[in-house]
C-alpha positions in Angstrom: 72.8 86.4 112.7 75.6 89.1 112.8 79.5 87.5 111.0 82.4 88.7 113.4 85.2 89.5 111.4 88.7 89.8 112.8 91.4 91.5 111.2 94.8 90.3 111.2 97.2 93.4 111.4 101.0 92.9 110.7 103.0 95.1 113.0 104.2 98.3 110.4 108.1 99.1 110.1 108.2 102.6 111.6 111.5 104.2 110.0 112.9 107.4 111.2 115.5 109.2 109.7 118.1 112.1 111.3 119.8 114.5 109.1 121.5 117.2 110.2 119.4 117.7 113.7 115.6 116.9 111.4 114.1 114.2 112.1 111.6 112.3 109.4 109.1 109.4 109.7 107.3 107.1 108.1 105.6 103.7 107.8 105.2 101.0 105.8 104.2 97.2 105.7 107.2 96.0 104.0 111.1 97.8 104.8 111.4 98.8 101.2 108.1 100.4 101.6 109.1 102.2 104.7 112.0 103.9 103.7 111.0 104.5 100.4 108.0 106.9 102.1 110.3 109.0 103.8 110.2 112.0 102.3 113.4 114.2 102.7 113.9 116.5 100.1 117.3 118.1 99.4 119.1 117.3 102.7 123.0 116.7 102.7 125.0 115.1 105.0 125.2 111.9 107.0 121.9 110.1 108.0 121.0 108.1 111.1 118.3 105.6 109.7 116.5 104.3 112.5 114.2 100.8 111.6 111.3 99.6 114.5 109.7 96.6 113.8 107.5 94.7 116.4 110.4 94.7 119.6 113.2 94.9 117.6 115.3 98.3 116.9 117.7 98.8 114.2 120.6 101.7 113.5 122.7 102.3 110.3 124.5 105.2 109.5 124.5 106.3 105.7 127.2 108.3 104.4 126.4 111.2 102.5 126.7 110.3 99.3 124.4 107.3 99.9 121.8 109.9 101.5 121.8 111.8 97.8 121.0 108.9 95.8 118.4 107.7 98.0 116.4 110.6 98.5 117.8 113.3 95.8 117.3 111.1 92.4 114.8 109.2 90.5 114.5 106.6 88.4 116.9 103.5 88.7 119.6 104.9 90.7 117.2 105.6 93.4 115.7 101.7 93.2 119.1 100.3 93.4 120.3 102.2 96.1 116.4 101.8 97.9 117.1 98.4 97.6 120.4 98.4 98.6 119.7 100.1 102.1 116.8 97.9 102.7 119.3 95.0 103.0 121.4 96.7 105.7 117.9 95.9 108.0 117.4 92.5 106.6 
């Protein structure tokens, strides 16, 4: 006798991200996670944060000094301001 197994699969938050006409992706299970994959590097500017999750699509614009502490720092400043944004899509 052969067990089935089914595997539940939670829809992923796809997050994309628009700086200055480059556009970044990433995935994760949890929003936090999602954004906190994107890996942008030393962009400036404003940033078009674009959340999917199951039917529902979400915009926020960051200004540009919210877009340096989230993706130009370490350490706390960039989990305050990780978490910070992930409330805008909550």
């Amino acid at each position: 006798m052969s067990k089935k197994t089914t595997e539940t699969t939670t829809p992923l938050y796809k997050v994309s991200c628009k700086i200055m006409g480059k556009s970044y992706h990433s995935e994760g299970e949890t929003v936090l996670e999602a954004i906190g994959n994107l890996k942008v590097g030393r962009e400036k500017g404003r940033a078009i944060i674009t959340m999917k999750h199951a039917d529902t699509v979400k915009e926020k614009v960051l200004m540009p000094i919210q877009v340096a502490r989230l993706f130009q720092t370490a350490g706390k400043s960039r989990e305050i301001n990780l978490k910070n944004v992930a409330l805008l899509f909550s």
